[in-house]
C-alpha positions in Angstrom: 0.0 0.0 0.0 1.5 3.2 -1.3 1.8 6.4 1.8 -1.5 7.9 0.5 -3.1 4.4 1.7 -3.4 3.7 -2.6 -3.3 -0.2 -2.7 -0.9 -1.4 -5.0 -0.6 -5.1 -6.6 2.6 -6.1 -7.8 2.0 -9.1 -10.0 6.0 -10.3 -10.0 5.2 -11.1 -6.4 2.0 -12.4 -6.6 3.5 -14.9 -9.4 6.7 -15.4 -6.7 4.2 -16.2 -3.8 2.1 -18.4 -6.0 5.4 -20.4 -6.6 6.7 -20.7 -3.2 3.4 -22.2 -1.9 3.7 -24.7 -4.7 7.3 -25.5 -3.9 6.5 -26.3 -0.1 3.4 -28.4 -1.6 5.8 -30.1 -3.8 8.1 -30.9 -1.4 5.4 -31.9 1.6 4.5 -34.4 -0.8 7.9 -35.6 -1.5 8.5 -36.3 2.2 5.3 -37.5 2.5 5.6 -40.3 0.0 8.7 -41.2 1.7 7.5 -41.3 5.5 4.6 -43.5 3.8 6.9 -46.0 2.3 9.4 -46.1 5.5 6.9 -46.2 8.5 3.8 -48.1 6.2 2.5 -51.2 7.8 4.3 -53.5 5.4 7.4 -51.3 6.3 6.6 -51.7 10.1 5.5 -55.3 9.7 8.8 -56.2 8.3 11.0 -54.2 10.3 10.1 -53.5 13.4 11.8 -57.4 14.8 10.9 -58.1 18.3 8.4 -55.3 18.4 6.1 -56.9 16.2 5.6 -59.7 18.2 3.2 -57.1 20.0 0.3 -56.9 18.3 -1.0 -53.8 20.0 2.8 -51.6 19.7 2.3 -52.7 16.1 -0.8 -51.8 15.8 -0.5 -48.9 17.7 2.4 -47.1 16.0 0.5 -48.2 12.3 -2.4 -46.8 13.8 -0.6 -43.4 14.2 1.6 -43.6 11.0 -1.8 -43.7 9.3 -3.2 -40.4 11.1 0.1 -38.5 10.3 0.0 -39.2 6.5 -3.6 -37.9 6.8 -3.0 -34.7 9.0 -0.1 -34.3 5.8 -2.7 -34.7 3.2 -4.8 -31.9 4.6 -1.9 -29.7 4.9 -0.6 -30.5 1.4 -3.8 -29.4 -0.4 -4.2 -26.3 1.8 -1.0 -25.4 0.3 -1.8 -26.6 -3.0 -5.5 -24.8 -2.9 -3.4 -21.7 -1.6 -0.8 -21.4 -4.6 -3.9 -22.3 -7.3 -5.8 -19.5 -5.6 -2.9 -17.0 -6.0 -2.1 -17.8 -9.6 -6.2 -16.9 -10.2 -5.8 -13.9 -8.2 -2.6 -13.0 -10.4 -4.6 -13.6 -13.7 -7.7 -12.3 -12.7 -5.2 -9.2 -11.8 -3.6 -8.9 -14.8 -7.2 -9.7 -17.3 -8.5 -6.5 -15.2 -5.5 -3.9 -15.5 -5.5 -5.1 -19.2 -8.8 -4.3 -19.5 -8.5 -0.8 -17.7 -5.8 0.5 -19.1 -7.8 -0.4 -22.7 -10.4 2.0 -21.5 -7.8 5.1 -21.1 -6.9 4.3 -24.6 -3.5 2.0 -24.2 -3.1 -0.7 -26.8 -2.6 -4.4 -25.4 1.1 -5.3 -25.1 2.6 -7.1 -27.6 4.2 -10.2 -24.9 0.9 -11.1 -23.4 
């Protein structure tokens, strides 16, 4: 927001925002595939040794395992719906000050 309380949208950092949102969402789901494959119940099953022979610690910790990869799942498309709503705002931004500045007479530029 500009001194004269003028609100200003800077669409480099919109786009830049948009991206880092998708980067964390990228890379939540990259650890996320990973701490399913290590800690999965064929994972645990296999290679837990002596603490599978407990039924209820196995079922227990896959029990948990399970409700973490959820809880991760939320957060990944929070993120995801997150940077998709940015790169609308963005475009909706840019559609309108195309649109406006065609009003006062300036002629659409040539790289959009």
């Amino acid at each position: 927001m500009a001194d004269d309380g003028t609100a200003y949208y800077e669409p480099g950092a919109g786009r830049s925002l948009a991206r880092k949102f998708e980067m964390q969402a990228y890379d939540l789901r990259a650890y996320l595939k990973k701490f399913e494959e290590e800690t999965g119940e064929k994972a645990i099953t296999d290679g837990f040794g002596i603490l599978t022979e407990s039924a209820e610690v196995t079922s227990a910790y896959i029990s948990y395992s399970n409700d973490v990869v959820s809880a991760m799942k939320v957060v990944h498309e929070h993120l995801e719906g997150i940077a998709d709503t940015r790169r609308k705002v963005n475009k909706d931004t840019e559609v309108t000050d195309d649109e406006l500045a065609a009003l006062f007479g300036k002629q659409p530029d040539s790289d959009r």
